[in-house]
DOKOLNU-379840 format. One record per residue: residue number from 0; residue in three letters; x negated, y negated, z negated of N, C-alpha, C in turn. Coordinates in Angstrom, 2 decimals. Example, Ala and Ser with C-alpha at 12.3 -4.5 7.8 and 13.67 -1.06 7.14 Angstrom:
BEGIN
<vovo->0, mivex->ALA, n_X->-13.19, n_Y->5.69, n_Z->-7.80, ca_X->-12.30, ca_Y->4.50, ca_Z->-7.80, c_X->-13.20, c_Y->3.30, c_Z->-7.80>
<vovo->1, mivex->SER, n_X->-12.85, n_Y->2.25, n_Z->-7.08, ca_X->-13.67, ca_Y->1.06, ca_Z->-7.14, c_X->-12.90, c_Y->-0.03, c_Z->-7.87>
This chain:
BEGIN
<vovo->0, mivex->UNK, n_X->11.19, n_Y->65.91, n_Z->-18.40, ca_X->11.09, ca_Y->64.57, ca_Z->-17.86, c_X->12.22, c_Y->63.71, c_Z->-18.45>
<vovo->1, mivex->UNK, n_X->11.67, n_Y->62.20, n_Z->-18.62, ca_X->13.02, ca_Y->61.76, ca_Z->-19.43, c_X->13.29, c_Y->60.62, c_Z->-18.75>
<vovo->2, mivex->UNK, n_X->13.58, n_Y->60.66, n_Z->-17.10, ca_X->14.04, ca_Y->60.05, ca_Z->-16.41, c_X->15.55, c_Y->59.77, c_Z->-15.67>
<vovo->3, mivex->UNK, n_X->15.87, n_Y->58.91, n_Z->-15.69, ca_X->17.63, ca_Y->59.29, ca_Z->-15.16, c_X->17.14, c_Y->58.23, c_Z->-13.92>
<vovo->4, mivex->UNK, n_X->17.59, n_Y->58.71, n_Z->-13.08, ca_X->17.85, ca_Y->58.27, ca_Z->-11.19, c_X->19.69, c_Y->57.67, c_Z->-11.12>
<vovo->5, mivex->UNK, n_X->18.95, n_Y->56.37, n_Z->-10.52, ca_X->20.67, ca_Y->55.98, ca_Z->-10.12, c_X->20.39, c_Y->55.25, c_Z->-8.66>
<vovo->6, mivex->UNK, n_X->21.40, n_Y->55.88, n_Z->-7.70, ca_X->21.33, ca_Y->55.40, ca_Z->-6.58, c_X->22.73, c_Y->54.54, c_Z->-6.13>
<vovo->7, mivex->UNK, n_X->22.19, n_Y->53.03, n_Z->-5.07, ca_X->23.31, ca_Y->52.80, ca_Z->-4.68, c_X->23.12, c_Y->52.29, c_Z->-2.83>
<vovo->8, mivex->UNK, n_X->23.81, n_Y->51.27, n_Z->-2.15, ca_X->22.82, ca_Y->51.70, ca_Z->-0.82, c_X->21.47, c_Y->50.89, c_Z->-0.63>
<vovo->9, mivex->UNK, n_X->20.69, n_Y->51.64, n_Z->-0.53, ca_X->19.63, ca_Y->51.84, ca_Z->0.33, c_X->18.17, c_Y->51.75, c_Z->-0.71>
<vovo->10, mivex->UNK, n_X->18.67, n_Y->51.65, n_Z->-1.91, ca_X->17.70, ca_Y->52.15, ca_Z->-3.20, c_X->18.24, c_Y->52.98, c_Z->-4.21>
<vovo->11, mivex->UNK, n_X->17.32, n_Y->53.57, n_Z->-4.74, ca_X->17.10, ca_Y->54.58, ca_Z->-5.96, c_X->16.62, c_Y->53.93, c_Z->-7.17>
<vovo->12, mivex->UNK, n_X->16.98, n_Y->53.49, n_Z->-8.59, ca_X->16.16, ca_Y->53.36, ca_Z->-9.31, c_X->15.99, c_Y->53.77, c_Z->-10.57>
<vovo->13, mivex->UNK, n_X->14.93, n_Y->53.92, n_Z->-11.36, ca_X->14.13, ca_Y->54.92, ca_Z->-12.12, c_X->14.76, c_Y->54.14, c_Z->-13.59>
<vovo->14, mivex->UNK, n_X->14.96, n_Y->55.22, n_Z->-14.48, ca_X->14.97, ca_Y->54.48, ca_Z->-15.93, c_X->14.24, c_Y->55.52, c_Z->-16.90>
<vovo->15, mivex->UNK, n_X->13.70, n_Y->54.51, n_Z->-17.77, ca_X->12.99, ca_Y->55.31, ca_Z->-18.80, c_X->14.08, c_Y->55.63, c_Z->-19.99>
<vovo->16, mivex->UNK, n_X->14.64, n_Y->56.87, n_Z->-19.99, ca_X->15.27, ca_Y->57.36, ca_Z->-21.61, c_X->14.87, c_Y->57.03, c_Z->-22.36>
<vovo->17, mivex->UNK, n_X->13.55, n_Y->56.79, n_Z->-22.76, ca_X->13.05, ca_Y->56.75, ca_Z->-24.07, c_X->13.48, c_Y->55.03, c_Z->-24.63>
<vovo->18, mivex->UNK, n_X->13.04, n_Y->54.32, n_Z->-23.54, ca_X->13.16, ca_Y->52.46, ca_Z->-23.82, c_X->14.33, c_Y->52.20, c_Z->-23.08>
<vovo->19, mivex->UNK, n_X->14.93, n_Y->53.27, n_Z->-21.83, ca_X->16.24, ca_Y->52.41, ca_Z->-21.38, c_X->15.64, c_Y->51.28, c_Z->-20.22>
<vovo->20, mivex->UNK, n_X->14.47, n_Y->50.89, n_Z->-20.04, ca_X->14.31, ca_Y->50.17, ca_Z->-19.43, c_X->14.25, c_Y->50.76, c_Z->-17.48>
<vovo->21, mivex->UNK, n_X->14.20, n_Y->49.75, n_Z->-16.80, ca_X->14.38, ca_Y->49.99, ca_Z->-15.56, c_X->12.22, c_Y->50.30, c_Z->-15.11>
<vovo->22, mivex->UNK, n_X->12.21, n_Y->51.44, n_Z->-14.33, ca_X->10.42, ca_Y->51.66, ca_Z->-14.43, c_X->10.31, c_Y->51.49, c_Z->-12.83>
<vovo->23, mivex->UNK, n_X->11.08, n_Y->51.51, n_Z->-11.94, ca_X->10.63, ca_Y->51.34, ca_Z->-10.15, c_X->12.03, c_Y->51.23, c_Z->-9.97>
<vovo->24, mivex->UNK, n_X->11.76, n_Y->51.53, n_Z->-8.57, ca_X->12.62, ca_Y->51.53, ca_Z->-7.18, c_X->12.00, c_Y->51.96, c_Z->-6.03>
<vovo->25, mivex->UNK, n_X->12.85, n_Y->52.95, n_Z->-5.65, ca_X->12.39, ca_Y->53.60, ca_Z->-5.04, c_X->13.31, c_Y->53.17, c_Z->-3.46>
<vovo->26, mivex->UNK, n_X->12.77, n_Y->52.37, n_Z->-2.52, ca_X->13.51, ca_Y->51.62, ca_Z->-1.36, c_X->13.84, c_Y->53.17, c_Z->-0.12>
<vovo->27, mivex->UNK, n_X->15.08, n_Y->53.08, n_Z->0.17, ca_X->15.04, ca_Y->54.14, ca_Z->1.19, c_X->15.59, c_Y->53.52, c_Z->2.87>
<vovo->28, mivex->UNK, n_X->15.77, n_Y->54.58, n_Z->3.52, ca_X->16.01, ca_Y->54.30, ca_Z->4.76, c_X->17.27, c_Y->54.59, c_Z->5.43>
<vovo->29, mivex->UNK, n_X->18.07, n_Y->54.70, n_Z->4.24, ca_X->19.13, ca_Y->55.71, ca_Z->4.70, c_X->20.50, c_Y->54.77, c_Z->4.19>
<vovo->30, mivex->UNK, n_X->21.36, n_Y->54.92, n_Z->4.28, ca_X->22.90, ca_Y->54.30, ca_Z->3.45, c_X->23.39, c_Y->54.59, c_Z->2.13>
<vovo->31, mivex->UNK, n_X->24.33, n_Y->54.65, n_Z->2.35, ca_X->24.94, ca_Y->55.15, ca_Z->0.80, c_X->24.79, c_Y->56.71, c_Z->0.03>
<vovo->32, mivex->UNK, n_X->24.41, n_Y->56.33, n_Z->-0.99, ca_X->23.82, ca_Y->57.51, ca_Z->-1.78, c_X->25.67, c_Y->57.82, c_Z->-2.69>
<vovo->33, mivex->UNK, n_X->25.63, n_Y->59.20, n_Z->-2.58, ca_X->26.34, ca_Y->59.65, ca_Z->-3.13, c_X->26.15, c_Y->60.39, c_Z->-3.97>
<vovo->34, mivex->UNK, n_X->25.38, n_Y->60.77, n_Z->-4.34, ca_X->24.95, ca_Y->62.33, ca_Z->-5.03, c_X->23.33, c_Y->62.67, c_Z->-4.95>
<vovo->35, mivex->UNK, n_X->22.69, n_Y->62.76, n_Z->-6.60, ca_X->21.45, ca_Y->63.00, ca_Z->-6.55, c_X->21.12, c_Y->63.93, c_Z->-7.27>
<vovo->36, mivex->UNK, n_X->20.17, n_Y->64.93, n_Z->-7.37, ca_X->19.44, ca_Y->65.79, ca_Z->-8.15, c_X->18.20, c_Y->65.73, c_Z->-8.13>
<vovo->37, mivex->UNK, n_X->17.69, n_Y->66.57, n_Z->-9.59, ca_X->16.32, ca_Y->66.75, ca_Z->-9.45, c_X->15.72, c_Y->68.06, c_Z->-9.39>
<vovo->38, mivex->UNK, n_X->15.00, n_Y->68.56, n_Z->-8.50, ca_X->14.48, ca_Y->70.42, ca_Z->-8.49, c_X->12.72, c_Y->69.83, c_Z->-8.35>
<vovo->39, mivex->UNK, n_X->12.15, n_Y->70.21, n_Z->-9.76, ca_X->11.01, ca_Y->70.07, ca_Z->-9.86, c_X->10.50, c_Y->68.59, c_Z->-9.42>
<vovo->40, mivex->UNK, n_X->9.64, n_Y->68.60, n_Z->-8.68, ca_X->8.88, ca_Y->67.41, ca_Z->-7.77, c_X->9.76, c_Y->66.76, c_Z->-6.75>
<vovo->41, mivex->UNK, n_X->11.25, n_Y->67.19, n_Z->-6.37, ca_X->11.78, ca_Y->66.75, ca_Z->-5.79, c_X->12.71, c_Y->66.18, c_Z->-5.83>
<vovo->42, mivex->UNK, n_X->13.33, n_Y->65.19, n_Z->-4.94, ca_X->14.41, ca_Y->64.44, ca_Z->-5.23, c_X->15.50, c_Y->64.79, c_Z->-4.40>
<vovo->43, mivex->UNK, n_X->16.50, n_Y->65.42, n_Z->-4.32, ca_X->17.62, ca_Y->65.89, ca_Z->-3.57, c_X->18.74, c_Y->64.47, c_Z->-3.41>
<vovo->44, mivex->UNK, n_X->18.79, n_Y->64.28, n_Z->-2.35, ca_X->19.99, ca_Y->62.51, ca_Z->-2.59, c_X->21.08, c_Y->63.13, c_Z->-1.01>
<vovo->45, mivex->UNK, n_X->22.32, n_Y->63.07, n_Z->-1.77, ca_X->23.37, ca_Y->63.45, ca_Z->-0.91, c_X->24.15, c_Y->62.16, c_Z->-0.09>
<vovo->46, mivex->UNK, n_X->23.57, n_Y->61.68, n_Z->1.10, ca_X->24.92, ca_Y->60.53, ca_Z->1.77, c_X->25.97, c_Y->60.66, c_Z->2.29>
<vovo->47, mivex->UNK, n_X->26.38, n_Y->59.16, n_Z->2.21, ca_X->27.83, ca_Y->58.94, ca_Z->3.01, c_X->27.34, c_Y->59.32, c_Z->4.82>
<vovo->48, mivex->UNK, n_X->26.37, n_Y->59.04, n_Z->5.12, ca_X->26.03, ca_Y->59.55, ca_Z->6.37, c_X->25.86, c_Y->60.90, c_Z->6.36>
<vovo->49, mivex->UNK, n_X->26.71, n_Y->62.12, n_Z->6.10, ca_X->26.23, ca_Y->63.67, ca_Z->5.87, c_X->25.08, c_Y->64.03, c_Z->5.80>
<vovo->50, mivex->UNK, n_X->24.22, n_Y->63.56, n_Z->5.16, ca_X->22.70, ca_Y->63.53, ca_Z->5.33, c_X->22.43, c_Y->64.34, c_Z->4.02>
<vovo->51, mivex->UNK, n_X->21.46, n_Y->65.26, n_Z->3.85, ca_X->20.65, ca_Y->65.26, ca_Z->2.75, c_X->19.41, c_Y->64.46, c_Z->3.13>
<vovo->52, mivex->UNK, n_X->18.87, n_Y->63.61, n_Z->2.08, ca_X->17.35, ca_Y->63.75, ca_Z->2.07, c_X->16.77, c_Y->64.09, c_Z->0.84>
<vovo->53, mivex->UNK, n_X->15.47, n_Y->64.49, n_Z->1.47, ca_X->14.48, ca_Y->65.25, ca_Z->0.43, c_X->13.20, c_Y->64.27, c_Z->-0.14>
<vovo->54, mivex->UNK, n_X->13.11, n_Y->64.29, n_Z->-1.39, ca_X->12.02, ca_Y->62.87, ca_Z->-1.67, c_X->10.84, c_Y->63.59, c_Z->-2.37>
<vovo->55, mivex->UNK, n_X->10.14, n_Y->63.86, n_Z->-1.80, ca_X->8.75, ca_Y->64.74, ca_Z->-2.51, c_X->7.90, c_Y->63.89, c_Z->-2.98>
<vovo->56, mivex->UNK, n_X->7.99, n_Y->63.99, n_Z->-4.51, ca_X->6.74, ca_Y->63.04, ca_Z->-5.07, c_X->5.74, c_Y->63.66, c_Z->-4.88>
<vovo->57, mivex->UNK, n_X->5.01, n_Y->64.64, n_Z->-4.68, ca_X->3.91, ca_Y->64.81, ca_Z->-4.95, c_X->2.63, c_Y->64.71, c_Z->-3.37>
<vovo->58, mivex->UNK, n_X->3.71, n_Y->65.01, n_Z->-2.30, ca_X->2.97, ca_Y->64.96, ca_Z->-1.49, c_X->3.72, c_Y->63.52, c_Z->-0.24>
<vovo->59, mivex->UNK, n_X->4.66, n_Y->62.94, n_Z->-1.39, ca_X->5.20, ca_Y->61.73, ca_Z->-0.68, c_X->5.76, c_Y->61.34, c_Z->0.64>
<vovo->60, mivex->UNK, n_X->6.10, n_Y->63.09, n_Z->1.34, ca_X->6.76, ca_Y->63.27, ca_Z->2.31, c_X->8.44, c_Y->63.14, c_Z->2.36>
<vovo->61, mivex->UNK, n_X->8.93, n_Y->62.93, n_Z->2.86, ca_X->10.78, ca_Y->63.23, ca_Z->2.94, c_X->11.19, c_Y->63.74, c_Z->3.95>
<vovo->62, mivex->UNK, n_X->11.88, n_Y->64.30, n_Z->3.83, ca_X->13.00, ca_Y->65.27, ca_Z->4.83, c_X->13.76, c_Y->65.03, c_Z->4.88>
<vovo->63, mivex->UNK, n_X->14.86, n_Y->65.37, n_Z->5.92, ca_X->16.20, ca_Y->65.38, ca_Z->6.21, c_X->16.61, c_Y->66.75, c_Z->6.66>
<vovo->64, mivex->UNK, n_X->17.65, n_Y->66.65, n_Z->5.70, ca_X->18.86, ca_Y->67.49, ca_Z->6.34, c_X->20.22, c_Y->67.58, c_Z->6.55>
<vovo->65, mivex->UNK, n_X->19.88, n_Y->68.27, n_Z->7.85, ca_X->21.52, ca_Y->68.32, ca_Z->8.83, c_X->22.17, c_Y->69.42, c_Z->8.64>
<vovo->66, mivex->UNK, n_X->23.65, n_Y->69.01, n_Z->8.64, ca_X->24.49, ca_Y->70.24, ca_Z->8.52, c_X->26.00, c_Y->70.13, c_Z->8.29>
<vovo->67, mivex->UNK, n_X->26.00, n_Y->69.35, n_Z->7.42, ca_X->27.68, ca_Y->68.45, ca_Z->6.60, c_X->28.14, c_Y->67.98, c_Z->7.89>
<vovo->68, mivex->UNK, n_X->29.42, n_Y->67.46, n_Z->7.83, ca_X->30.15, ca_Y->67.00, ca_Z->8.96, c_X->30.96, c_Y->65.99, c_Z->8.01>
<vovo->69, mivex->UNK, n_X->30.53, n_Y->65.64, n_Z->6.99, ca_X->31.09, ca_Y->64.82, ca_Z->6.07, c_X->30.19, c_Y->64.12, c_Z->5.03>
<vovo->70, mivex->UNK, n_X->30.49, n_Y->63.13, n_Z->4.53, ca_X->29.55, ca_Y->62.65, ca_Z->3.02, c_X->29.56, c_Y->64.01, c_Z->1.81>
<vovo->71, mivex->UNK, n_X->28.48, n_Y->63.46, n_Z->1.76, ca_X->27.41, ca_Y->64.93, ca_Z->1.02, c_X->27.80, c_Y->64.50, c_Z->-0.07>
<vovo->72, mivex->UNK, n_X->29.32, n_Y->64.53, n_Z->-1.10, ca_X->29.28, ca_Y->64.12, ca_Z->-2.77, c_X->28.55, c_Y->64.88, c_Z->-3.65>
<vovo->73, mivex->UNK, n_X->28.22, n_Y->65.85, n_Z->-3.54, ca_X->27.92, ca_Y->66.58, ca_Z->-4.65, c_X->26.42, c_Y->67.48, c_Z->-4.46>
<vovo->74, mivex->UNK, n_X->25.45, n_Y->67.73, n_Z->-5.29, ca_X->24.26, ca_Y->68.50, ca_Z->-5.28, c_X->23.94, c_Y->69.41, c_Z->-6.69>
<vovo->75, mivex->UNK, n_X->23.63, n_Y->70.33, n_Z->-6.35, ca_X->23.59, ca_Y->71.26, ca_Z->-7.53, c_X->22.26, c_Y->72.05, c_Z->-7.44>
<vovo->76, mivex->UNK, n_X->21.57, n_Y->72.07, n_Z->-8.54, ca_X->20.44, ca_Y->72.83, ca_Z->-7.82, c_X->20.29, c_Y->74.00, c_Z->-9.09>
<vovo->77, mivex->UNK, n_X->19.81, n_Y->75.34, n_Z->-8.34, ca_X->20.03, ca_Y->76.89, ca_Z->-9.57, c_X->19.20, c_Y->77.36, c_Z->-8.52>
<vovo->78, mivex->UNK, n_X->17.80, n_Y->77.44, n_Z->-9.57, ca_X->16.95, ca_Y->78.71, ca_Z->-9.60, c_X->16.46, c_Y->77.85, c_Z->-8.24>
<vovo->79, mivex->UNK, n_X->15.90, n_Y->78.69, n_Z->-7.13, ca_X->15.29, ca_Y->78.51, ca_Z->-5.94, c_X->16.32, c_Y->78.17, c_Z->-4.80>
<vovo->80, mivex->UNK, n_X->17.45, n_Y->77.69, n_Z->-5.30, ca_X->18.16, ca_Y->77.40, ca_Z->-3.77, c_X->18.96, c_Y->76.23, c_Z->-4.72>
<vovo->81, mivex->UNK, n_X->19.67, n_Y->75.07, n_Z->-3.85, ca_X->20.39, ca_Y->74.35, ca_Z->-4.19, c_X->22.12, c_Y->74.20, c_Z->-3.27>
<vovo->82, mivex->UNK, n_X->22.61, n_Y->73.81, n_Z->-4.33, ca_X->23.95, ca_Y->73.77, ca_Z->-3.32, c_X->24.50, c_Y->72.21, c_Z->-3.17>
<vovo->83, mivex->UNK, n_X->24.97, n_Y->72.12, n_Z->-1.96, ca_X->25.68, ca_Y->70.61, ca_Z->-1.38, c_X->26.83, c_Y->71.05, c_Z->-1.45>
<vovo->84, mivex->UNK, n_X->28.08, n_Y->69.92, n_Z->-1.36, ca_X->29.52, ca_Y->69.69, ca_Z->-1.48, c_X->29.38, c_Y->68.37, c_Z->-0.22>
<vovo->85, mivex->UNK, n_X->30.59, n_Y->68.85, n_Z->0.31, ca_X->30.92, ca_Y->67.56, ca_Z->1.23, c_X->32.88, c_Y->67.28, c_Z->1.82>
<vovo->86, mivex->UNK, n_X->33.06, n_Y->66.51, n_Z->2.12, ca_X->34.08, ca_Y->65.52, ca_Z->2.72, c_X->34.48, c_Y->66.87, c_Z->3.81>
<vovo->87, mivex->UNK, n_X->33.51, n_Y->67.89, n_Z->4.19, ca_X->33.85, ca_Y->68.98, ca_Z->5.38, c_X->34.44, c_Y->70.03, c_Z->4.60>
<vovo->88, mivex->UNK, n_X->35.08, n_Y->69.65, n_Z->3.69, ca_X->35.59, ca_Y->70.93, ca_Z->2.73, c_X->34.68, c_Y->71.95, c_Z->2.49>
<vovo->89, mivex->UNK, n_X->33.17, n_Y->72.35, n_Z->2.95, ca_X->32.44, ca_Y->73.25, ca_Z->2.55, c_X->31.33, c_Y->72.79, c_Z->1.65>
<vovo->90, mivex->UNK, n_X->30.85, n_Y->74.27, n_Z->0.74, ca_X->29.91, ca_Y->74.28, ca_Z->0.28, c_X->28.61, c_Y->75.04, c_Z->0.98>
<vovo->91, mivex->UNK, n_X->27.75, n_Y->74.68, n_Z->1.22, ca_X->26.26, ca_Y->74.88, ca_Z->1.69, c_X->25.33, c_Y->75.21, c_Z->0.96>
<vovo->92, mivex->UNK, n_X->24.53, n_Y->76.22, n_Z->0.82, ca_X->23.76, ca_Y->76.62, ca_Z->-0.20, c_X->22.22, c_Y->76.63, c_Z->0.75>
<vovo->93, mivex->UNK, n_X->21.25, n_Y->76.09, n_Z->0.35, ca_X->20.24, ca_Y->75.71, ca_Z->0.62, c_X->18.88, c_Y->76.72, c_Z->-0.19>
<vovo->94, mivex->UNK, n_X->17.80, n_Y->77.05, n_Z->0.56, ca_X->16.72, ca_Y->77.46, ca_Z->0.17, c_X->15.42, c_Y->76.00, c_Z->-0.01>
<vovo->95, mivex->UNK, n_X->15.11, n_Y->76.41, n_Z->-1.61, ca_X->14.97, ca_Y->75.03, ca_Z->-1.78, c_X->12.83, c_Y->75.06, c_Z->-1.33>
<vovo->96, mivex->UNK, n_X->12.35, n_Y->76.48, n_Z->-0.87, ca_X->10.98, ca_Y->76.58, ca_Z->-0.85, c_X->11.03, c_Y->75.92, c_Z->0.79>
<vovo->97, mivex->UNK, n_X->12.26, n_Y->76.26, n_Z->1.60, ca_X->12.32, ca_Y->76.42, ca_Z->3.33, c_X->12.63, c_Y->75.04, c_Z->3.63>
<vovo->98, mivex->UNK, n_X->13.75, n_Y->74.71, n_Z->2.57, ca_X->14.54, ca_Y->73.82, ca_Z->2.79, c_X->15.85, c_Y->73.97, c_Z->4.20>
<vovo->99, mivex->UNK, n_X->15.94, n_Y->75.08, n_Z->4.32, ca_X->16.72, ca_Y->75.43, ca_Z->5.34, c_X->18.83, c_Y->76.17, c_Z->4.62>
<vovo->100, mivex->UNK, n_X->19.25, n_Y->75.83, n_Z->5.02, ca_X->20.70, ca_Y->76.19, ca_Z->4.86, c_X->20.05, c_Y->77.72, c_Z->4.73>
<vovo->101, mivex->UNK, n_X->21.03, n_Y->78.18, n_Z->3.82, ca_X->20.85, ca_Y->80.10, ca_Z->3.69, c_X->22.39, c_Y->80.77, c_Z->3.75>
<vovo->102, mivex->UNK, n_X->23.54, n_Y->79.68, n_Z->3.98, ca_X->24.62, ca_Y->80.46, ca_Z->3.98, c_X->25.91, c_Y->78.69, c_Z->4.08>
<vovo->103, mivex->UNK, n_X->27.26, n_Y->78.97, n_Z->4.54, ca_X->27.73, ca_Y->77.91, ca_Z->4.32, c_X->28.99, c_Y->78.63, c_Z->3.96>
<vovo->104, mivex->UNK, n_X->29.51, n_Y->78.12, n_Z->2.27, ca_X->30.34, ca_Y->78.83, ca_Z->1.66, c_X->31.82, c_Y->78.30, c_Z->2.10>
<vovo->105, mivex->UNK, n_X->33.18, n_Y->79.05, n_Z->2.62, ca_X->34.17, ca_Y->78.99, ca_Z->3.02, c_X->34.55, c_Y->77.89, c_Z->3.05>
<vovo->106, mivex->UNK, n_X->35.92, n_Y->77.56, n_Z->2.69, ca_X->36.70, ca_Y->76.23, ca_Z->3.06, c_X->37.62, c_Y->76.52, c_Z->2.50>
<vovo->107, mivex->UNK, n_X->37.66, n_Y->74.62, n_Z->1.64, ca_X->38.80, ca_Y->74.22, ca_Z->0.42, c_X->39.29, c_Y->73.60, c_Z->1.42>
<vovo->108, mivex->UNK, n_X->40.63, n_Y->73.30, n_Z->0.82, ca_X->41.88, ca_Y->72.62, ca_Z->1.73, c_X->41.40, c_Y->71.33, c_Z->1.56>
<vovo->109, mivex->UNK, n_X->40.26, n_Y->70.68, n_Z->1.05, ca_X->40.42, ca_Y->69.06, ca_Z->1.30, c_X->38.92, c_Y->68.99, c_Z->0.84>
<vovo->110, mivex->UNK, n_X->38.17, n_Y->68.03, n_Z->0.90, ca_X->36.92, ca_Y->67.74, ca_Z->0.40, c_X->36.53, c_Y->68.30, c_Z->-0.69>
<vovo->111, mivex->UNK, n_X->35.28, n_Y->69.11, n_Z->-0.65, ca_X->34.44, ca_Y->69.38, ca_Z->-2.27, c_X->34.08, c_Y->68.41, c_Z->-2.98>
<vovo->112, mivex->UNK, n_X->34.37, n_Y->67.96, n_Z->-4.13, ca_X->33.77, ca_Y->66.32, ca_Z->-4.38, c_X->32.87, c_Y->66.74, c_Z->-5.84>
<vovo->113, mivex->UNK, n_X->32.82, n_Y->67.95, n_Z->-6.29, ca_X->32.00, ca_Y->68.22, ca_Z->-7.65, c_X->31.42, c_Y->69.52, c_Z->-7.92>
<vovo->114, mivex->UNK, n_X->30.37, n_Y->70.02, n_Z->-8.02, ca_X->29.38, ca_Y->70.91, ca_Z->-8.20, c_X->29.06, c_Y->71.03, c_Z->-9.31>
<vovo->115, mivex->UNK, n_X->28.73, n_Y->71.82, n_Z->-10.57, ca_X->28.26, ca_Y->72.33, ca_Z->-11.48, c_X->28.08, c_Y->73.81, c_Z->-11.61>
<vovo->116, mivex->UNK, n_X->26.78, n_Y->74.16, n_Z->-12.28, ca_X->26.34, ca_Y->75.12, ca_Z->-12.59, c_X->25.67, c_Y->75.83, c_Z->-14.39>
């Protein structure tokens, strides 16, 4: 896919790699976007409200998820589970078929603010 996602509050919007040009907007319901990924058909968007939400193109449903006790900076997604970073000094590793937390990884002395895999 040769799309890049940029979020700021309370929209998402789409660019085409190929022309650079701007292709939608995607309007949400939520605040400040901090952190986005893509796992397949889905859209993973991390907020300043500890929020994940989940943006399913295909069946155009969204989810939320609870768990952070802080803004969600960071999203990482590997293989069938994805991982969040937050302001709560932990990392959260997510099952991405359940969409349910599968584990919440220890505690840094100050906010997680970056994820890579």
């Amino acid at each position: 896919d040769r799309t890049l996602y940029g979020g700021s509050y309370g929209c998402i919007k789409t660019w085409d790699l190929n022309t650079f040009e701007c292709t939608g907007t995607i309007q949400v319901e939520f605040g400040s976007i901090y952190s986005i990924a893509v796992a397949g058909k889905r859209l993973l968007v991390g907020t300043f409200e500890n929020l994940i939400y989940v943006v399913d193109f295909e069946s155009k449903e969204n989810y939320c998820l609870h768990g952070h006790q802080g803004a969600v900076y960071s999203l990482c997604v590997c293989g069938d589970r994805f991982f969040s970073s937050s302001y709560d000094t932990t990392i959260r590793m997510w099952n991405l078929a359940t969409l349910r937390c599968i584990e919440t990884i220890g505690k840094h002395n100050s906010s997680v603010e970056a994820l890579v895999h």
